[in-house]
N, CA, C and O atoms as a DFTB+ gen file, in Angstrom:
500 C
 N C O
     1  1      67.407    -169.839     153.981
     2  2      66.023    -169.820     153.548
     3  2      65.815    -168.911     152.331
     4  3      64.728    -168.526     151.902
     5  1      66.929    -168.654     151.887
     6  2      66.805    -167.473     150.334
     7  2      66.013    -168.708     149.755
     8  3      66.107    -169.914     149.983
     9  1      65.123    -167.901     148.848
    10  2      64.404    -168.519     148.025
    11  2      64.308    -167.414     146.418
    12  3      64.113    -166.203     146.306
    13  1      64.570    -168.616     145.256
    14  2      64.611    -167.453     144.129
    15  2      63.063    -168.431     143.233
    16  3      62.729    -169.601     143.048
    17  1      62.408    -166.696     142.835
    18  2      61.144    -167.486     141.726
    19  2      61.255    -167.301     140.636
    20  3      60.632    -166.240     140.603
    21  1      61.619    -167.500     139.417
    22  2      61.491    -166.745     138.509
    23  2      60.464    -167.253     137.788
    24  3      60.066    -168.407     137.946
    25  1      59.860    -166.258     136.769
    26  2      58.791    -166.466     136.061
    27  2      58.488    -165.382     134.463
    28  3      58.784    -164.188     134.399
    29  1      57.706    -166.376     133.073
    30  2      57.976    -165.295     132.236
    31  2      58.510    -166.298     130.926
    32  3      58.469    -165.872     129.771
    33  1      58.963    -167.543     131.226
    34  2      59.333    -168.116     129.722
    35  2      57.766    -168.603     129.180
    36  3      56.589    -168.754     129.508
    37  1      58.698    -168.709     128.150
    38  2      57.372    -169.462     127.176
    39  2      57.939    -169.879     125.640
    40  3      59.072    -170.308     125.423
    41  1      56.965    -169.669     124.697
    42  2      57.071    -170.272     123.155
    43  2      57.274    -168.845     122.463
    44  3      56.402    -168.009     122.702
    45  1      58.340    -168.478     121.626
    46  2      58.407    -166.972     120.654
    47  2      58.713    -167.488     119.731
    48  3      59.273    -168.576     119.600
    49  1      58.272    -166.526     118.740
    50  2      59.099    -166.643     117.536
    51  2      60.475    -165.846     117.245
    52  3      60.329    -164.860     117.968
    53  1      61.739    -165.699     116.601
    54  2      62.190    -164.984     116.141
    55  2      61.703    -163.541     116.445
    56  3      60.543    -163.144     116.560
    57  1      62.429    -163.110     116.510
    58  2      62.113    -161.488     116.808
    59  2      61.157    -160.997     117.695
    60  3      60.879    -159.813     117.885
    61  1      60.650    -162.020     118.248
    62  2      59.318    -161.594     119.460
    63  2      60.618    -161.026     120.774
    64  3      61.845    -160.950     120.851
    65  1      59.445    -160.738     121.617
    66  2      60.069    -160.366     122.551
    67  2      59.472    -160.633     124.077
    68  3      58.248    -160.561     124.186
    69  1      60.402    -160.994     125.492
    70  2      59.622    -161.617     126.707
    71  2      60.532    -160.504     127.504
    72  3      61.506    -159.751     127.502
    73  1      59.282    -161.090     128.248
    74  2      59.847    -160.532     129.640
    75  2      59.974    -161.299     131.240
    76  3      59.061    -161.446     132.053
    77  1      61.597    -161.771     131.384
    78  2      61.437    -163.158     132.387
    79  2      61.468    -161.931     134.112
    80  3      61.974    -160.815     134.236
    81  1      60.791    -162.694     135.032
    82  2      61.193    -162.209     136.106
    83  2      61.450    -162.815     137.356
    84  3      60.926    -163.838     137.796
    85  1      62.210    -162.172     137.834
    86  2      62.542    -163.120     139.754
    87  2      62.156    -162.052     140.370
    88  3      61.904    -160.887     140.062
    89  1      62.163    -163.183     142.032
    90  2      61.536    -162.671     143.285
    91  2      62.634    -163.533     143.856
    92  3      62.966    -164.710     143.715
    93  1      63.090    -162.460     144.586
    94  2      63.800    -163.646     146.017
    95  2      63.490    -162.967     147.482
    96  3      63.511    -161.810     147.903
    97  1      63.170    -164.343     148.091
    98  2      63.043    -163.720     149.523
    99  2      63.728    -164.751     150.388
   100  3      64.267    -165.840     150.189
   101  1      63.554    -164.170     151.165
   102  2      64.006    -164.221     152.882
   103  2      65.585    -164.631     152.555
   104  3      66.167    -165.712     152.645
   105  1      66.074    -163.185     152.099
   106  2      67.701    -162.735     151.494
   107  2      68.274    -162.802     153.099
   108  3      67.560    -162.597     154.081
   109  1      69.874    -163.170     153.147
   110  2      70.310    -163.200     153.872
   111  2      71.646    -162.214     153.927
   112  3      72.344    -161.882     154.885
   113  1      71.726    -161.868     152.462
   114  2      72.680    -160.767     152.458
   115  2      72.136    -159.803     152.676
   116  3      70.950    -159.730     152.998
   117  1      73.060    -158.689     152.513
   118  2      73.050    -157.129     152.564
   119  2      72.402    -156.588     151.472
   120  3      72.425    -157.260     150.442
   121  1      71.740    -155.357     151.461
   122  2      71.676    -155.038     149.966
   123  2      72.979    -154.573     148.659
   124  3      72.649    -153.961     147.643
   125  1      74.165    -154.919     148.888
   126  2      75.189    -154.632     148.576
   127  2      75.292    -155.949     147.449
   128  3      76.175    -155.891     146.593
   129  1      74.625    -156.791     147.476
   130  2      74.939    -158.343     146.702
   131  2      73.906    -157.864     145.418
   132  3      72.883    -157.179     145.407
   133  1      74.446    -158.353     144.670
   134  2      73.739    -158.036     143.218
   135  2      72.630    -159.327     142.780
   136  3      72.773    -160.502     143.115
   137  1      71.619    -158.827     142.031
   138  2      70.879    -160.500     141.327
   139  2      71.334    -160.578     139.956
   140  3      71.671    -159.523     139.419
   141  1      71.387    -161.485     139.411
   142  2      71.823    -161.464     138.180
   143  2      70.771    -162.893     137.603
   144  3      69.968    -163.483     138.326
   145  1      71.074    -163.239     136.010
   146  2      70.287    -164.277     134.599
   147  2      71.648    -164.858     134.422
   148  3      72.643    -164.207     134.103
   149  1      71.601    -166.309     134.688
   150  2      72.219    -167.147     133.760
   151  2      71.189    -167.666     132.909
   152  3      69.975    -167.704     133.108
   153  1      71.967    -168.118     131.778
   154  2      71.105    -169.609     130.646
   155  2      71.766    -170.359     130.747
   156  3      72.928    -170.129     131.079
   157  1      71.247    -171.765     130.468
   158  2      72.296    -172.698     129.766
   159  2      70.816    -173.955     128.738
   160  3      69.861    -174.671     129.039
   161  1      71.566    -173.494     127.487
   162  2      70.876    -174.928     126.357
   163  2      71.465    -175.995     126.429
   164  3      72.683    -175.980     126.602
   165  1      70.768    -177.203     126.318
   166  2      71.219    -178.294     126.300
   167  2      72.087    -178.616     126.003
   168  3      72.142    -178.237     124.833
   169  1      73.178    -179.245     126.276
   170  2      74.339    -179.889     125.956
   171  2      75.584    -178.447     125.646
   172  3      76.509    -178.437     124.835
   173  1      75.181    -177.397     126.575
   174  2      76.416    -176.311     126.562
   175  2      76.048    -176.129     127.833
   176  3      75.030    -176.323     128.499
   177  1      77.711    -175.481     128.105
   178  2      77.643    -174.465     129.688
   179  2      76.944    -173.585     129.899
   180  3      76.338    -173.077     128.955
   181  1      76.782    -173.094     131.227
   182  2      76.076    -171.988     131.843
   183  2      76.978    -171.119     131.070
   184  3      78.188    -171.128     130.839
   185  1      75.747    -170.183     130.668
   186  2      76.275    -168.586     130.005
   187  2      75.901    -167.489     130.839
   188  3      74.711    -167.322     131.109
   189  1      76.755    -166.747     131.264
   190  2      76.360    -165.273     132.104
   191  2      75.546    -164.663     131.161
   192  3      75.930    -164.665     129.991
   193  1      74.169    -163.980     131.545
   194  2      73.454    -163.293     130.532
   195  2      73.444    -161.710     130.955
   196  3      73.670    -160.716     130.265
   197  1      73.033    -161.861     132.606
   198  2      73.101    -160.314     132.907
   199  2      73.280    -160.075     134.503
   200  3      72.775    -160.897     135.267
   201  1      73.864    -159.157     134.924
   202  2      73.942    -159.160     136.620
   203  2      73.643    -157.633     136.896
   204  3      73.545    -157.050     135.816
   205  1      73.477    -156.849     137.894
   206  2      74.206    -155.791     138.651
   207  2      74.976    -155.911     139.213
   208  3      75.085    -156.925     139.901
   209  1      75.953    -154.887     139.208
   210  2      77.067    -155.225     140.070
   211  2      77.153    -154.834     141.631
   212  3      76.259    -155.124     142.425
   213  1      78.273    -154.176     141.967
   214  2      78.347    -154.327     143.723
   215  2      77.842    -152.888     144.044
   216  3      78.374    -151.832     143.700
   217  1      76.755    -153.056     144.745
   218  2      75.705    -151.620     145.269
   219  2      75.036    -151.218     144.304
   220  3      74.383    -150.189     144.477
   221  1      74.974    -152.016     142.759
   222  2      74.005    -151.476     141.895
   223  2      74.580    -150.536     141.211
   224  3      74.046    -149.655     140.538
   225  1      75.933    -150.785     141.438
   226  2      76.906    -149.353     140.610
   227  2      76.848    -149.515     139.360
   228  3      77.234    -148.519     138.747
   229  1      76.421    -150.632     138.530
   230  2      77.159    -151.123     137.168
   231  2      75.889    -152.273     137.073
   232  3      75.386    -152.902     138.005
   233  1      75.546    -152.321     135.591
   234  2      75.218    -153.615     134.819
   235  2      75.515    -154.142     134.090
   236  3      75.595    -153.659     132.961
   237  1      75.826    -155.376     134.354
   238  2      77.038    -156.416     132.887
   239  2      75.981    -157.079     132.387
   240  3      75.001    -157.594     132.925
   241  1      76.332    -156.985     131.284
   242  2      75.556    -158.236     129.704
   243  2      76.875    -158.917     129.429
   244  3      78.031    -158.503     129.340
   245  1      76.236    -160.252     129.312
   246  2      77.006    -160.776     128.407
   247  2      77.495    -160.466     126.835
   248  3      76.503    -159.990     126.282
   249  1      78.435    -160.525     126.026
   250  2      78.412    -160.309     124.961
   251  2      77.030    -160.913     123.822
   252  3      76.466    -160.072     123.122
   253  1      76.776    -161.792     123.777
   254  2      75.562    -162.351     123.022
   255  2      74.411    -161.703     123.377
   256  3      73.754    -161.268     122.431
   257  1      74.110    -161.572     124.158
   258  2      73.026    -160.543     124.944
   259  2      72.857    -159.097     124.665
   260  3      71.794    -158.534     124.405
   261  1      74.068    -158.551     124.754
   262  2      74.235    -157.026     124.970
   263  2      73.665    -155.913     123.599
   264  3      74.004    -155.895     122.416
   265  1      72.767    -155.131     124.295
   266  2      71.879    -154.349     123.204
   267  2      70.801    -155.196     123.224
   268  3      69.824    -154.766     122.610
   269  1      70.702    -156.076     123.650
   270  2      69.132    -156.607     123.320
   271  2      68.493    -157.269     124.440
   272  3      67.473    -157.930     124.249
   273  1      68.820    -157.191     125.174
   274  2      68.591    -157.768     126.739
   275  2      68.823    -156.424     127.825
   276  3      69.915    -155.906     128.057
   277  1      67.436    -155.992     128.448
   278  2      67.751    -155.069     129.714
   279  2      67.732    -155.353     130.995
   280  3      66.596    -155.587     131.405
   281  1      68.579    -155.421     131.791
   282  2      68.547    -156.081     133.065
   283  2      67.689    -154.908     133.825
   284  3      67.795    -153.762     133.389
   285  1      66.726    -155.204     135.108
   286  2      65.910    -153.904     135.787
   287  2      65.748    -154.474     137.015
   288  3      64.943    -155.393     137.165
   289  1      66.551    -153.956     138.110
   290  2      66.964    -154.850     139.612
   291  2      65.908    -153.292     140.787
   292  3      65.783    -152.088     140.566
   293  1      65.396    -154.170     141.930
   294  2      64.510    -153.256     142.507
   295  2      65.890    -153.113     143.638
   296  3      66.137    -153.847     144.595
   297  1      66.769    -151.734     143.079
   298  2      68.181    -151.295     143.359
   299  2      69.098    -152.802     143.894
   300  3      69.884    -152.828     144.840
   301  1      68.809    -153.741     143.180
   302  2      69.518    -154.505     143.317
   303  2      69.562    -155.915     144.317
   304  3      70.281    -156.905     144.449
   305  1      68.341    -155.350     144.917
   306  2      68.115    -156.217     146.046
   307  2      67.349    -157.175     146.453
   308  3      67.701    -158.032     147.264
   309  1      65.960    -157.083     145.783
   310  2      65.118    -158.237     145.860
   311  2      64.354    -159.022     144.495
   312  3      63.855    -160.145     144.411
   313  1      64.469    -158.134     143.681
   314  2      64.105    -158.317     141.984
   315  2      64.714    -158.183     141.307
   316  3      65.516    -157.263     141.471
   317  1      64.788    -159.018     140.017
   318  2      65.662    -159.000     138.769
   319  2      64.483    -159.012     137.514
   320  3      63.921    -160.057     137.184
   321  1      64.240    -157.880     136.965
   322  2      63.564    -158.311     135.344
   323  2      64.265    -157.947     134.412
   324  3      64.918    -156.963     134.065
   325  1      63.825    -159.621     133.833
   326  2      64.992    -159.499     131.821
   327  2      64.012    -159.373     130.847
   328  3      63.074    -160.138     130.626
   329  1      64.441    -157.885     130.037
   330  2      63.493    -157.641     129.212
   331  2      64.578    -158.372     128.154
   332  3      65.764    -158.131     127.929
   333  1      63.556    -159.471     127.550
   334  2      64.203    -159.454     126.064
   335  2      63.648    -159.182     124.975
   336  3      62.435    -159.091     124.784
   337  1      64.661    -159.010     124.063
   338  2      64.221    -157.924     122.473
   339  2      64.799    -158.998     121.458
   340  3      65.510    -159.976     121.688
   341  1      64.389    -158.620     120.516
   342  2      64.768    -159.848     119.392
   343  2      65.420    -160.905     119.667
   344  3      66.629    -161.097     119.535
   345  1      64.414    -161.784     120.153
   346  2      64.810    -163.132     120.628
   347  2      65.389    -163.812     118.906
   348  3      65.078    -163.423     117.780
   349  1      66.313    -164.935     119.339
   350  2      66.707    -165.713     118.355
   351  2      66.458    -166.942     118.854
   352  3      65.859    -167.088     119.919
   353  1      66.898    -167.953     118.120
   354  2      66.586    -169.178     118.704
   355  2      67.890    -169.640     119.056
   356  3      67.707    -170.670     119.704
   357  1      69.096    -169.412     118.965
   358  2      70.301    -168.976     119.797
   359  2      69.932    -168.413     121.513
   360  3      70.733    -168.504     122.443
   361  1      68.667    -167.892     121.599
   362  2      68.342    -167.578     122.608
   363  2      67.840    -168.803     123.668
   364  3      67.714    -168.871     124.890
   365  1      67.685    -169.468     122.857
   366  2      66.584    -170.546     123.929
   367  2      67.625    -171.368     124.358
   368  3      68.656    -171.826     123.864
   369  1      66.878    -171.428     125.725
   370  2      67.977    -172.003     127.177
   371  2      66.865    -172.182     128.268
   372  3      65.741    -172.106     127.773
   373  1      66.875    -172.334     129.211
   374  2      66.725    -172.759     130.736
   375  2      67.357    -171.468     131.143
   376  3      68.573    -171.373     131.306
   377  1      66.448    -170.386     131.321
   378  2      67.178    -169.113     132.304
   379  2      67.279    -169.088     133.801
   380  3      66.194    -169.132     134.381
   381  1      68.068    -169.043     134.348
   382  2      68.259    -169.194     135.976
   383  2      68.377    -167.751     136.256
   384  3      69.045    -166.928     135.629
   385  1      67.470    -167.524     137.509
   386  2      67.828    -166.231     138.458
   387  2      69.138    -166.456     139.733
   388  3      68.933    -167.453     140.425
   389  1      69.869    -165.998     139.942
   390  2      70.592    -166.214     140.585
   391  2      70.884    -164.915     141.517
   392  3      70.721    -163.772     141.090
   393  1      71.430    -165.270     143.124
   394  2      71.715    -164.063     143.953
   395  2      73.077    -164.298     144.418
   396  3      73.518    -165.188     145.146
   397  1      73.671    -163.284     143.825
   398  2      75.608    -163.563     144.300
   399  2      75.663    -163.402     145.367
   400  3      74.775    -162.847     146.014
   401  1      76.973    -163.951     145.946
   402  2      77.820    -164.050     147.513
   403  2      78.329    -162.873     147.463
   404  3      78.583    -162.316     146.395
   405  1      78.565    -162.291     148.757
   406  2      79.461    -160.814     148.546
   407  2      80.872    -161.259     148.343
   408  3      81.434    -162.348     148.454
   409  1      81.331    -159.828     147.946
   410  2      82.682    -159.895     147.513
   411  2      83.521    -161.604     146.264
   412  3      84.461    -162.395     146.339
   413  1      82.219    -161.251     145.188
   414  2      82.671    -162.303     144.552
   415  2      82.542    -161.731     143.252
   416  3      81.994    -160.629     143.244
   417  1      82.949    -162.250     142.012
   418  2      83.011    -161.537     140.633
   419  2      81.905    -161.620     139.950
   420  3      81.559    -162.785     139.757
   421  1      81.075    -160.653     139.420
   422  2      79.634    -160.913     138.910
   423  2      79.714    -161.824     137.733
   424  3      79.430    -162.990     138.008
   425  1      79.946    -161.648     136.814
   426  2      79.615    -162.799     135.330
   427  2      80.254    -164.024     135.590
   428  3      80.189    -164.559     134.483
   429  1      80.963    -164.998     136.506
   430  2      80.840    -166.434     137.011
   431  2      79.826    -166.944     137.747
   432  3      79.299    -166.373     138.701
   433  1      79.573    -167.900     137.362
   434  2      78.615    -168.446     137.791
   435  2      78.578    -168.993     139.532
   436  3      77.792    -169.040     140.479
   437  1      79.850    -169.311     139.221
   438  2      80.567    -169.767     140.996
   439  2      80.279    -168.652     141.886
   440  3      79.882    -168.930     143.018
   441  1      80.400    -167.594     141.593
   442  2      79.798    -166.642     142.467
   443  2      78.511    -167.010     143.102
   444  3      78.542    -167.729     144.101
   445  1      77.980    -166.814     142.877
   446  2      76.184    -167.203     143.043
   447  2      75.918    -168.203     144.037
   448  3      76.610    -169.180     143.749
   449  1      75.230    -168.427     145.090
   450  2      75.338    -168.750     146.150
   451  2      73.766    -169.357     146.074
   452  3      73.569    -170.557     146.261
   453  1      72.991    -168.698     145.868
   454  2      71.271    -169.202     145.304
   455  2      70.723    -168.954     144.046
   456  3      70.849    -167.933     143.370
   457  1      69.929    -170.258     143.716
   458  2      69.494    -169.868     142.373
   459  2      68.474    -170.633     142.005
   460  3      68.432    -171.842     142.235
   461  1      67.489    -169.918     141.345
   462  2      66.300    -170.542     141.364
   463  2      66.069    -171.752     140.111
   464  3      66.920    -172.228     139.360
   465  1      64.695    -172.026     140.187
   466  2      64.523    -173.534     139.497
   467  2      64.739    -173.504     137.864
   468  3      64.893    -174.554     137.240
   469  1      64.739    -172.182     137.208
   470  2      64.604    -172.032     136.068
   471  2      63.505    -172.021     135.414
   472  3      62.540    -172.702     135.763
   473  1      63.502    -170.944     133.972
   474  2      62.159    -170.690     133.428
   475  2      62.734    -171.055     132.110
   476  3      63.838    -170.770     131.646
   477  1      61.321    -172.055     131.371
   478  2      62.241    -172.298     129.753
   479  2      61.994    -171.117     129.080
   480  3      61.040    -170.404     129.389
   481  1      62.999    -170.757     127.915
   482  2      62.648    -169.952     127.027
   483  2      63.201    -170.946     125.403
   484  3      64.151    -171.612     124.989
   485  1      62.229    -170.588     125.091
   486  2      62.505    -171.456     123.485
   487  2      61.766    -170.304     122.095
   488  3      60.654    -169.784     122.005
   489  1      62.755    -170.268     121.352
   490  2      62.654    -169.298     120.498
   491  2      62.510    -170.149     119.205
   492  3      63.416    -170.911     118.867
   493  1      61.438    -170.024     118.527
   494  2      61.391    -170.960     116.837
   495  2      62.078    -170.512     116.140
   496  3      62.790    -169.679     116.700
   497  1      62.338    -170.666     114.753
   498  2      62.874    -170.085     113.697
   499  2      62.204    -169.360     112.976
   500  3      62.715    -168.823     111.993
């Protein structure tokens, strides 16, 4: 019955900046499982954007992301907010919230066990 919401896309320009967020409930893990942001744009793969890691010890960015994207987890356990900062239009994707399986590797996607419906983000030129 995990359920993920996320919410927060919309229309930017270049250099604007959003802020996407999830809710997940009725978690079935531990608080030990991290939430993490995939994207994926049309006609490319899912890209890891951002996770916590195991107990909230660590936060991974993806390389394209990193410095301009802040991941902010309520210690990891029921909320994920992605602040983003100079959006590009390289940025725009379909962002997914996702809640990893324990004992699995954070930046694959296969990890991830639930994941919500997705929020668009589309960045102009």
């Amino acid at each position: 019955q995990v359920r993920l919401v996320e919410s927060g896309g919309g229309l930017v320009q270049a250099g604007d900046s959003l802020k996407l967020s999830c809710v997940a409930s009725g978690r079935t893990f531990d608080d030990t499982v991290g939430m993490g942001w995939f994207r994926q744009a049309p006609g490319k793969e899912r890209e890891f954007v951002a996770a916590v890691g195991w107990n909230g010890a660590k936060v991974f960015y993806g390389d394209s992301v990193k410095g301009r994207f802040t991941l902010s987890t309520d210690n990891g356990k029921n909320t994920a907010d992605l602040q983003m900062n100079s959006l590009q239009p390289e940025d725009t994707a379909v962002y997914y919230c996702a809640v990893r399986r324990p004992f699995s590797q954070v930046t694959l996607s296969a990890s991830y066990a639930y994941w919500g419906q997705g929020t668009q983000v589309t960045v102009s030129s």
